[in-house]
C-alpha positions as CSV (number, residue, x, y, z in Angstrom):
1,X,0.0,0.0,0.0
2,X,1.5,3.5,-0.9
3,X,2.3,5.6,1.7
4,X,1.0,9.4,1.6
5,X,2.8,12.3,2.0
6,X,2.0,16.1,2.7
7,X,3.1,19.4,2.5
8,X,1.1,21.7,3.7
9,X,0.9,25.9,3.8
10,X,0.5,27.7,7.1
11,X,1.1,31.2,8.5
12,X,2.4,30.6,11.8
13,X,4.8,28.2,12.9
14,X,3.0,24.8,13.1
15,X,5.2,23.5,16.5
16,X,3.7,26.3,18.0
17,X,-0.1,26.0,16.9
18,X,0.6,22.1,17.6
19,X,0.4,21.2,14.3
20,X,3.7,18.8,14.0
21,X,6.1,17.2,16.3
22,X,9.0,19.4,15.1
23,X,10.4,21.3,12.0
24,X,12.9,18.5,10.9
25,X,10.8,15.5,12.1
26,X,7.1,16.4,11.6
27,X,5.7,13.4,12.1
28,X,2.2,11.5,10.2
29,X,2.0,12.0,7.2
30,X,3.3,15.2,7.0
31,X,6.6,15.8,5.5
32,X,7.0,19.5,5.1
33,X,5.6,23.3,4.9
34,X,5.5,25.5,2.4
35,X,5.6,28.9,4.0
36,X,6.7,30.2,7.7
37,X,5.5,34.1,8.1
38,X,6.9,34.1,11.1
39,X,10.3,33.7,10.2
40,X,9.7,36.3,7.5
41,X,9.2,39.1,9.5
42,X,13.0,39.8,9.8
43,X,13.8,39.4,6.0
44,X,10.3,41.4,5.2
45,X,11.6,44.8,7.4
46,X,15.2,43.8,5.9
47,X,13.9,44.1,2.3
48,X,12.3,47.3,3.4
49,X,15.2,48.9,5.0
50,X,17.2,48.4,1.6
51,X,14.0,50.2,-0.5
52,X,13.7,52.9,1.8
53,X,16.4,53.5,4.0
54,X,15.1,56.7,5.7
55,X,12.0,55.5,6.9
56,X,11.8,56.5,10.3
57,X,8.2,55.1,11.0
58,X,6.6,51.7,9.6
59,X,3.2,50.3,10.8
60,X,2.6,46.7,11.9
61,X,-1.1,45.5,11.0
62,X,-1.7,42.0,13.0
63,X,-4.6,39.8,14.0
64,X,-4.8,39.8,17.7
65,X,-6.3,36.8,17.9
66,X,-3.9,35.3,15.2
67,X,-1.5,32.6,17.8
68,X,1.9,33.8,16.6
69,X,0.9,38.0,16.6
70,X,3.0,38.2,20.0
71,X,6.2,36.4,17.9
72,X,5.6,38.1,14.8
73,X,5.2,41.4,16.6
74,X,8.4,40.6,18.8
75,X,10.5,39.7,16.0
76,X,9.3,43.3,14.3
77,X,10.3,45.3,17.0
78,X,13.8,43.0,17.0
79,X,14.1,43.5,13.6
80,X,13.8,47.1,13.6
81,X,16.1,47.7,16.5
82,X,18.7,46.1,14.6
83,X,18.5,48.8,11.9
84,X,18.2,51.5,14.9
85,X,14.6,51.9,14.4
């Protein structure tokens, strides 16, 4: 009998919303994701620094009742106090 596999799209880190075991060894049927937000924050605001380099000011729109707003919004304000925002 053939074995199913999955990869699957989701926008917050699926060890933390108790989707899968862990990143490297999801577990199931599940073999993989297709898309972390979470861990794009930092590359997003990095991308943005590089187009406009004198913004003093940028906006954060989340979902408060989204599971990973407090690490998205944490990793912002990391992220922007590495550029000396």
């Amino acid at each position: 009998m053939a074995r199913l596999a999955h990869v699957f799209g989701v926008g917050g880190d699926p060890v933390r919303l108790g989707l899968v075991a862990s990143l490297s060894r999801p577990g199931g049927n599940v073999t993989g994701i297709s898309f972390l937000t979470t861990l794009l924050v930092t590359k997003q605001l990095d991308l943005l620094h590089e187009l406009v380099p004198s913004a003093e000011t940028i906006g954060l729109l989340v979902n408060p009742k989204f599971p990973d707003t407090e690490a998205m919004t944490k990793e912002a304000r990391e992220a922007a106090t590495s550029h000396g925002k």
